[in-house]
C-alpha positions as CSV (number, residue, x, y, z in Angstrom):
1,X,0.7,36.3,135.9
2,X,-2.8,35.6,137.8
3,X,-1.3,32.4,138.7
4,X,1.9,33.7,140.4
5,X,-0.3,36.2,142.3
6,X,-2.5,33.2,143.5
7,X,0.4,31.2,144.4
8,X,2.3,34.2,146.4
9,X,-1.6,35.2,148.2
10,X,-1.9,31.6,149.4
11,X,2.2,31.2,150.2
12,X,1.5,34.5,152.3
13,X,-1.2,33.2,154.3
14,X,0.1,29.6,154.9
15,X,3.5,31.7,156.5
16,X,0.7,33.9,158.4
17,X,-1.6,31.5,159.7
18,X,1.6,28.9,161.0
19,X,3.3,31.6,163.0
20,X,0.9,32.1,166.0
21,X,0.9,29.1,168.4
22,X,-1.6,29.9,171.3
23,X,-1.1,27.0,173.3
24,X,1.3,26.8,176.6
25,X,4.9,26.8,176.4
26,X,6.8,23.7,176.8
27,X,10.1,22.5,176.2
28,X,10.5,20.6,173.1
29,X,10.5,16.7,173.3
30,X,12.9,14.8,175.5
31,X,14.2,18.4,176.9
32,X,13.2,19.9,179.7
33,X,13.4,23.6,181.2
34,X,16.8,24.9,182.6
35,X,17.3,24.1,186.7
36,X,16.7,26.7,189.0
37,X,18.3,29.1,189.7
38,X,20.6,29.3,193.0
39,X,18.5,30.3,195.7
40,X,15.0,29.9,194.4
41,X,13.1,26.8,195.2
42,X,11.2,26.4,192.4
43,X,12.2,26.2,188.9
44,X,10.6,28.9,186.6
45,X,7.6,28.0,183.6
46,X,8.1,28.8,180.4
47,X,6.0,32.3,180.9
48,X,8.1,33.5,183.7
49,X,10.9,32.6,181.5
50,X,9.6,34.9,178.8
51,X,8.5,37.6,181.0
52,X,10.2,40.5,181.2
53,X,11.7,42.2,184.6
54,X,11.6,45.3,185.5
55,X,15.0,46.0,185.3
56,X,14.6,45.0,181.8
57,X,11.5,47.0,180.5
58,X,11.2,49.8,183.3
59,X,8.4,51.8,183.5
60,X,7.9,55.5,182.4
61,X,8.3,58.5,184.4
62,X,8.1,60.9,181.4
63,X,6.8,64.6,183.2
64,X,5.3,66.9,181.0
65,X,6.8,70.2,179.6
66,X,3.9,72.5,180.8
67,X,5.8,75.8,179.8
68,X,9.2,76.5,178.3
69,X,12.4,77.3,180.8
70,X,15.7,78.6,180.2
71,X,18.3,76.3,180.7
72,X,20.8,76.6,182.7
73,X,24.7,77.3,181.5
74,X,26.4,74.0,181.4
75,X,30.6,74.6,181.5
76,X,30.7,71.2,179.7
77,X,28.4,72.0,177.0
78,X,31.2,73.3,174.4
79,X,31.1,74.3,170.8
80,X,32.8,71.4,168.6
81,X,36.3,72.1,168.0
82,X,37.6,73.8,164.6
């Protein structure tokens, strides 16, 4: 049993150590990055690639509930039928 728990504690860290690559991102060998795209004049790094826009992680306009309000009647808002 101490065995299998040895075995499993160093399989766990060999998967844990292997899955962080800090170096830059480059295309794998004999590939290379995808063109540009129309209009832009330069073709896009691997970071920009992986960066996300705006449009895609907007940010946060959350306003605080500072005291409780009574909503408003909503003529769409209707019980469920039955």
């Amino acid at each position: 049993m101490k065995n299998y728990r040895k075995i499993a504690a160093l399989t766990a860290v060999t998967v844990l150590t292997a899955c962080g690559n800090r170096g830059a991102l480059e295309p794998p060998q004999g590939q290379s990055l995808p063109p540009a795209v129309y209009g832009e004049s330069e073709k896009r790094t691997g970071e920009d690639l992986i960066t996300p826009s705006t449009q895609a992680q907007p940010e946060r306009s959350d306003e605080l509930l500072r005291r409780s309000e009574k909503r408003q009647d909503d003529k769409f808002d209707l019980p469920p039928p039955g």
